[in-house]
N, C-alpha and C positions, 0 to 999 in steps of 0.2 A: 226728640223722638219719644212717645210714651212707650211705654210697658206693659204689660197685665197686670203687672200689683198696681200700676195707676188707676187700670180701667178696673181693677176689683177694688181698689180704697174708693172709687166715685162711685161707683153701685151699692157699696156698703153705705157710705155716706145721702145716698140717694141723690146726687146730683148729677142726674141723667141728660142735664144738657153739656156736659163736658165729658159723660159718659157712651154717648153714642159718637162724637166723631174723634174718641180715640180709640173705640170701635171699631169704625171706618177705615183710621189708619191702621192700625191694628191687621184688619184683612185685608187692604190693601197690600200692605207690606207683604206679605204670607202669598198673595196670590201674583204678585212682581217676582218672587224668590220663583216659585214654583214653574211661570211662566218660561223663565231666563233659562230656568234646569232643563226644561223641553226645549228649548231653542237650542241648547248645547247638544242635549243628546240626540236631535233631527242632523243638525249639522253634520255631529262626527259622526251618523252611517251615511250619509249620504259624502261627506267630501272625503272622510277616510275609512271607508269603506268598513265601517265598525258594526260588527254582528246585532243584533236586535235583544230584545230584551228578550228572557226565556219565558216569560210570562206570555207577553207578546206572542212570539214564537209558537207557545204550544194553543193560543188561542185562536192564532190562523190557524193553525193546525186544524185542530177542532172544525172550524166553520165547513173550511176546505172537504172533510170528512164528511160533515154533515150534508151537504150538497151534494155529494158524490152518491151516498145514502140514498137519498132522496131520488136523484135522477137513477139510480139503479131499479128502486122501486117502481119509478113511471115508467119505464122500458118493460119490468116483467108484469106489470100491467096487461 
């Protein structure tokens, strides 16, 4: 498994063909980690009933609002 001081010693070294697919794996890795983390966190609200994120949360919020806003306005139209 490379590293970022590999893929920073192959870019300093300028040898960019062993420096782009450890690159590759590099973000690959990062975006398997990241995927598996959403996989976990859909899971546990949906099989164990676990709250939403509060970021989440207050951004429905929001839209919700926003819509309501809106269709208020067209009505006193």
């Amino acid at each position: 498994m490379s590293t970022v001081e590999d893929l920073i010693s192959q870019v300093q070294a300028q040898d960019f063909s062993k420096a782009g697919p450890t690159f590759n794996e590099l973000l690959g890795n990062k975006l398997a980690d990241a995927m598996e983390a959403e996989k976990i966190r859909i899971s546990n609200q949906v099989y164990n009933a676990a709250p939403e994120d509060e970021e989440e949360a207050e951004t429905d919020t929001e839209v919700e609002d926003d819509a309501e806003d809106e269709s208020e306005e067209e009505e006193s139209s």
